[in-house]
N, C-alpha and C positions, 0 to 999 in steps of 0.2 A: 504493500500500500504506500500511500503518498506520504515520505514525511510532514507532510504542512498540518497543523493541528489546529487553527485559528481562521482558514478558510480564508488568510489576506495574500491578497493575487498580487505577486510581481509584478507583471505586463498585465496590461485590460487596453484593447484598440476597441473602439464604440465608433463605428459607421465609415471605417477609414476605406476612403474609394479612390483609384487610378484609373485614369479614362487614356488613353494613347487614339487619340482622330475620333474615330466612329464606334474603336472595342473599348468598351468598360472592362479593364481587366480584376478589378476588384471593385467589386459593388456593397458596399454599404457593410464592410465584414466586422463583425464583432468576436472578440474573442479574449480570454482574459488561460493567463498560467498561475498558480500558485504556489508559492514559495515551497519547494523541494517537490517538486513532483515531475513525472515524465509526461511530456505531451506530445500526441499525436497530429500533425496536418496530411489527412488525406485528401485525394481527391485526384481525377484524370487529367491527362494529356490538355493544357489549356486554362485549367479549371484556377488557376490566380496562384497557388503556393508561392510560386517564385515570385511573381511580381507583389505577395504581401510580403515575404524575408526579408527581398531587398527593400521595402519599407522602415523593416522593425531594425534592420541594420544602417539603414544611411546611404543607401546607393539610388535611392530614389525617393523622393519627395509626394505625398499622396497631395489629392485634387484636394480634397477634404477629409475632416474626420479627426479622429484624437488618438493622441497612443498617451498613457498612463505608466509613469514607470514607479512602482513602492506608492501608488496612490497622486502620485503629482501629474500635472499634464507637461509635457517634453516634445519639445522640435528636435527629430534624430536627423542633423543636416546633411551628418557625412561618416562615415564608418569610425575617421576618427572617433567622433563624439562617441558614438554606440560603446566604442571599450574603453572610454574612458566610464560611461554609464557604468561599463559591467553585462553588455551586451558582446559575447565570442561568436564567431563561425567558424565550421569546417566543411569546405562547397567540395563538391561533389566530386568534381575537377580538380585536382593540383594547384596550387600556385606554387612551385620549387624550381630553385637553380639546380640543375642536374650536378654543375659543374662544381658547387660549395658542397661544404659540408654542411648535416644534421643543423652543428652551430650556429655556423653564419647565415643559413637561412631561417632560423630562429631568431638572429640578431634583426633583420632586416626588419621585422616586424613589432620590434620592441623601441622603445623612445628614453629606456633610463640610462642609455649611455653605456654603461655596464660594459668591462672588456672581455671579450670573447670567450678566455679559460672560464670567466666566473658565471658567464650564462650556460659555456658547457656542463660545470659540475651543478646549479640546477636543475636544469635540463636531465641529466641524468639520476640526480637524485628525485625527483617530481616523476621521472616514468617508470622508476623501477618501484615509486612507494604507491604507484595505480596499477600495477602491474602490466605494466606495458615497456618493457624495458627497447633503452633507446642507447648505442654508442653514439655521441655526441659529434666524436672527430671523425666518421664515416660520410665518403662522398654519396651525395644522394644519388649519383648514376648509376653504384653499385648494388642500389637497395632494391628490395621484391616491395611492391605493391604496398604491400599490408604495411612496410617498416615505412615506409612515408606518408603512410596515414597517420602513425600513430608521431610522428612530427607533426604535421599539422594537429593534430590534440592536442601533442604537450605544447607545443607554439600557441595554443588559443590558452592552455590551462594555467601557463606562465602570466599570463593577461589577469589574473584571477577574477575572473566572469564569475556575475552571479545567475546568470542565464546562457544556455550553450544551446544554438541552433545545428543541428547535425542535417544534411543532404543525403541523401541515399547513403550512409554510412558503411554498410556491411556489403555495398555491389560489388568490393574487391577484394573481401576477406575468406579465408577457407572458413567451412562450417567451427572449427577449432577457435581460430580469430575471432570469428563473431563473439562465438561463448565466451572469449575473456572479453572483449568491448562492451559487453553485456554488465560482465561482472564489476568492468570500470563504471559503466554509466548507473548502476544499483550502489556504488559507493558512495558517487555523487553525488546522487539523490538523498539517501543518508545524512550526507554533510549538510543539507537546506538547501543544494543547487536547485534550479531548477533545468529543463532540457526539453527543446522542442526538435521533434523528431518526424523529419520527412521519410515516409518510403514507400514503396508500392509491393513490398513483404510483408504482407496482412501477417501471417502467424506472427512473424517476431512481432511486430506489432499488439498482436495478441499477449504474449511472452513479457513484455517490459514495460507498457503503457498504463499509466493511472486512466489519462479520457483522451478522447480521440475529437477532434472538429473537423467536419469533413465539408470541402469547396466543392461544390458545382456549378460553371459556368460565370464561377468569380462573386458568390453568393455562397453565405454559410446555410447550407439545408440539413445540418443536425449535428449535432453533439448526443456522445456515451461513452459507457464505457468497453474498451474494446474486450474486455477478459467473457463479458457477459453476450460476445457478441461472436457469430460464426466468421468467418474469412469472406464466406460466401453472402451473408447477410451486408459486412463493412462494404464488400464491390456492388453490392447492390447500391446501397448508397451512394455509392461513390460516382457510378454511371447514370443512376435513373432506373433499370432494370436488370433482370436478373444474366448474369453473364454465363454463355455458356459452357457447360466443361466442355474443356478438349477429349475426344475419343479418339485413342491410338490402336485402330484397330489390328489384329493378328496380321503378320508380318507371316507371308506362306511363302516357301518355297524358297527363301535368302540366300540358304548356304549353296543350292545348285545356281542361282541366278547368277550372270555376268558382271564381274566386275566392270564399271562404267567408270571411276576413278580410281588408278593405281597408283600410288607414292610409290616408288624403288629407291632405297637407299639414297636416300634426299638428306644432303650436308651441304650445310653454307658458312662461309667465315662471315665473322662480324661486320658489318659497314661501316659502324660507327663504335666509339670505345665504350659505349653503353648500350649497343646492341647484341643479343643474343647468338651465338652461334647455333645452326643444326645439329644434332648426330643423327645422323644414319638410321632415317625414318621412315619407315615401312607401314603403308595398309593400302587396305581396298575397303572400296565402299561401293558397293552392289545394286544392283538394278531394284525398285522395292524396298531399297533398305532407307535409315535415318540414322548415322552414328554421329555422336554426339563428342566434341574434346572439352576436356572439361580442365581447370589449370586458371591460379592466381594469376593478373596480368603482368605481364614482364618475364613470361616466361620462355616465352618465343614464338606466341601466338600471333605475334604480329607480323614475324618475318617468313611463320609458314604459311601464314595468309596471301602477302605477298609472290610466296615460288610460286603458290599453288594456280593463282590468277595471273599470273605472266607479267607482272610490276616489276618480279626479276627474274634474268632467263638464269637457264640450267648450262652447262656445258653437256654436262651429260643428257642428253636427249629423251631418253628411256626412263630418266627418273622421276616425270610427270605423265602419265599415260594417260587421253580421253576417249572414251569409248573404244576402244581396242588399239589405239595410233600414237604413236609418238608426241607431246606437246612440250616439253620443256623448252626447246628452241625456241618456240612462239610467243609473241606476243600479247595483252588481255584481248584484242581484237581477233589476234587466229585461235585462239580459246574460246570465246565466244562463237566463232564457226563454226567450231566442232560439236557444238550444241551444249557449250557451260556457261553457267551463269554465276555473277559475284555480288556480293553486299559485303562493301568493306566495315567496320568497325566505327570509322568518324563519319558521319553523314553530309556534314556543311565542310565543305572545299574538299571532300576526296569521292563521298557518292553523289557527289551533286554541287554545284558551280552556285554559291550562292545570290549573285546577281542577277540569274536567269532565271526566267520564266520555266514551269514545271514541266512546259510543252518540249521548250526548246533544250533543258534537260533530258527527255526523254527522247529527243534527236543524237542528241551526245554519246546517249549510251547503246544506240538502237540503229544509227542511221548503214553501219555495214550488213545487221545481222538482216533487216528488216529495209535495205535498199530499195529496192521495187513498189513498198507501200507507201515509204516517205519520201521518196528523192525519183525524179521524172525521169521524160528524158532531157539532155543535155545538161542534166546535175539542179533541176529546178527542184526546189526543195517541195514538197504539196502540204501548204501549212493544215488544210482543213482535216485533212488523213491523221496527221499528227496533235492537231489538237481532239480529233474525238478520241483517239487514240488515249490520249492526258485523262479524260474525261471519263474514261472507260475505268483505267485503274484507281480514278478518284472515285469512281461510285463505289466499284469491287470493295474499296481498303477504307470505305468509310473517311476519306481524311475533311478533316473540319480547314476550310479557308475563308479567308475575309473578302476572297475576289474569284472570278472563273479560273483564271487563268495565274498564280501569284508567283512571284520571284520564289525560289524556294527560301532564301531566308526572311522571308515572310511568316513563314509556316513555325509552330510550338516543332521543338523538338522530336515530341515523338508522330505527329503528324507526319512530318516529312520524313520520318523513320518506317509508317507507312508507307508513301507514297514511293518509295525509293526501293524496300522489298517488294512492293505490287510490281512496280513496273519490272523486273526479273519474273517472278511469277508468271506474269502476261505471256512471255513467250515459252510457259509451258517447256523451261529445259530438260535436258537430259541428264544433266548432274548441275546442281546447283552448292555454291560454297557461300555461307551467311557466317561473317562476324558480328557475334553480339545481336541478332536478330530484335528482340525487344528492348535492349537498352534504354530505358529512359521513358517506356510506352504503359500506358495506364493497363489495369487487367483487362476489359474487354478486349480493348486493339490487339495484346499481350495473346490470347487466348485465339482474336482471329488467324494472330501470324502462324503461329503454334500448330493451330488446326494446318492450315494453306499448306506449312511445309510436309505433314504427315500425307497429308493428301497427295500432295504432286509425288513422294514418294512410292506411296499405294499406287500410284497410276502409272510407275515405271521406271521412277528416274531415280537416279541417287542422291541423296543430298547431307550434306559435313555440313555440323552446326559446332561453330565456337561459340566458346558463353562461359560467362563466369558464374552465369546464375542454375546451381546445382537442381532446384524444384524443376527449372524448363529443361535441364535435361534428362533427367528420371521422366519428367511429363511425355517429351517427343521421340525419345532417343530409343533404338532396337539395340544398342550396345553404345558403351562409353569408355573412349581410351581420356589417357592423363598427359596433360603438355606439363612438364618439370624440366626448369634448366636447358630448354632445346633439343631434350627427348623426351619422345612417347611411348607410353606404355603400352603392354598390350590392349584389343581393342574390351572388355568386361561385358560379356551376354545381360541387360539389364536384370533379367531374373536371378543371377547371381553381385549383381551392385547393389552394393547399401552405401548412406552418405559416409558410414564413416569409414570404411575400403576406399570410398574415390577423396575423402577429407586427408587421408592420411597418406597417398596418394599425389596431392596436389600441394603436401607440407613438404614433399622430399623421401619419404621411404619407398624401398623399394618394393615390388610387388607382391612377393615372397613375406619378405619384412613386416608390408602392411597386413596381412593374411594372419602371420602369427602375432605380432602385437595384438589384434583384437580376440583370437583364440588364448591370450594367455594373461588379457587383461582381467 
């Protein structure tokens, strides 16, 4: 339960509203925390979270409305102000010099002067007494994921906030990680902090929250408490109606069916000095089939995303095979000929050109595979073809826009997260390869993509799903291998996966290792 025993609210905002042109991004929202308790903001793709945090932090100035902080009313002009209040953040995204260390990008954000050794040995003392142990003098290039999250904690907790606004917190941590972020943010609480807690992980949410306020369409439509309340009840909430489960139905025939994607002993040297190497990575993913990699980021999901889409060629030819053919040589362009499809990980400036139109987007990634329907003769482009085209996968993927046709950075995050997996879909490939598929996308949307990818599976194709998020891939996955360090494990039949085989797995043990640690725990 909530530490607070007096019912007196830290924060209370009463009707605070941001209007951008024609969208009301926060309408009239009220919302109050009370001293030591953990709170929940839910709500979908759109629905204002972000544009009320950077409120209650200072990066944005509301139209109207009040924020209240210990009972006063407070103008938050600029994030400064917010920590000097006792208002932390830890956003979702990074803000780290790869190139500094732990320290000195802890220093960057502190204003007491303070020389470098004496914020390391806080620093170090302050994550090892939360249990989050941090080496201070370690370059952040050589950190895994989870170790420069918990820099940015101790960088907010060194602030000593009496309110901590957490972003998707647990999107990059193993199930392990979570449990102790868990057991920090239960401390906190304890101490009188209070903690306001975004995420679209209804159970943990379940798990750690005193009450939940959930946004829709930039309007609070209800407050509870989430322990009283199902997963499936909170999404209902959260969208309007009931969302529906994904069914992954019986995968017949896998082991005789054709491999349609082969890795062959696929090794790459680093690019950069914070880049992961290969070793010598083996699998097939089969006609019908959906296997799933699963791996904290920084492990080299990035760079095997890259072979795999032709971002980087192979010398060895053989080491990427599509549909029975050679493709390492090629290009993302002669990959996509061969009937593969890709959704990278970043969506603004790498799946999608943010300046442009979602149509002319959709020209970009389509105009060789799909020649004939969008481009004439003598290379005239046929805008009409191409825009019903746009239009077709905006109905398909549900994506919410302000305009017919919108730039895509126009578009919420996980909107254009849709629109950017539909438009692959569309063409109905023959192996399809998704990094981070839902990243950032509310349950419903979450749920449609989910569904779409088992489906195009069932119907023939192969498709590699990376994801850091372990529920989506027990949900879609016919077998899950593990990306550690630049190599993959074998691929794990889901009806022999449990989270904590692929959690222990994705911390560094080895297969074998993992097996008997939990037989001998």
């Amino acid at each position: 339960m909530s530490a607070n025993q007096d019912g007196a609210n830290l924060l209370e905002v009463r009707g605070l509203t941001k209007i951008f042109g024609t969208l009301t991004a926060c309408d009239h929202v009220d919302l109050n925390i009370a001293k030591g308790e953990i709170h929940a903001l839910l709500g979908e793709n759109g629905a204002g979270k972000s544009t009320l945090v950077k409120m209650l932090f200072g990066s944005l100035e509301p139209n109207s409305g009040e924020i209240f902080w210990n009972g006063q009313v407070v103008r938050i002009a600029n994030p400064g102000f917010a920590k000097k209040l006792g208002i932390g953040m830890v956003f979702q995204h990074f803000s780290l010099f790869e190139a500094l260390t732990a320290a000195e990008n802890i220093a960057l954000s502190l204003d007491d002067g303070s020389p470098i050794s004496t914020i390391a040995a806080k620093a170090r003392a302050l994550s090892y007494s939360y249990g989050l142990p941090l080496d201070p003098e370690s370059l952040v290039g050589d950190l895994s994921v989870g170790e420069r999250q918990r820099i940015e904690i101790i960088r907010c907790l060194l602030q000593t906030p009496q309110l901590i606004i957490l972003d998707e917190p647990t999107s990059v941590l193993t199930p392990q990680e979570a449990d102790k972020l868990f057991e920090t943010l239960e401390r906190l609480r304890s101490e009188g902090k209070s903690i306001l807690y975004i995420s679209h992980r209804l159970e943990e949410v379940k798990r750690i929250c005193d009450r939940a306020t959930v946004l829709r369409h930039g309007k609070v439509v209800g407050h509870c408490n989430p322990r009283e309340e199902t997963a499936a009840s909170l999404a209902r909430m959260m969208v309007g109606n009931e969302v529906k489960a994904v069914v992954r139905a019986p995968a017949e025939g896998i082991e005789t069916a054709q491999p349609l994607l082969e890795i062959r002993a696929l090794s790459r040297k680093p690019a950069t000095p914070f880049s992961i190497p290969l070793k010598n990575i083996n699998l097939n993913v089969r006609a019908g089939e959906v296997i799933g990699i699963a791996g904290v980021a920084g492990n080299g999901q990035g760079e095997f995303f890259e072979s795999v889409s032709g971002e980087v060629l192979q010398q060895d030819t053989a080491s990427v095979r599509i549909r029975g053919k050679d493709a390492g040589g090629l290009g993302i362009t002669g990959r996509r000929l061969m009937g593969a499809a890709f959704v990278p990980e970043e969506r603004l400036g790498h799946g999608a050109a943010p300046r442009m139109k979602l149509s002319e987007n959709l020209l970009l990634s389509r105009h060789a595979t799909d020649g004939k329907v969008f481009v004439g003769a003598g290379g005239m482009v046929k805008s009409e073809a191409i825009y019903s085209a746009a239009q077709r996968i905006i109905k398909a993927m549900d994506v919410r826009k302000s305009a017919p046709d919108p730039e895509a950075a126009a578009l919420s995050g996980g909107n254009l997260q849709k629109f950017i997996v539909g438009r692959e879909l569309d063409r109905k490939p023959g192996v399809m390869v998704v990094n981070q598929p839902t990243w950032g996308v509310d349950a419903g949307a979450a749920a449609h993509i989910r569904q779409a990818l088992i489906e195009l599976a069932r119907s023939g194709s192969a498709v590699l799903v990376i994801s850091q998020d372990l529920d989506e891939l027990f949900e879609i996955s016919d077998s899950i291998a593990v990306m550690h360090n630049g190599a993959l494990s074998r691929p794990l039949p889901i009806a022999e996966a449990t989270f904590e085989k692929i959690g222990l797995l994705m911390g560094g043990a080895e297969p074998g290792h993992a097996e008997h640690t939990l037989e001998t725990a």
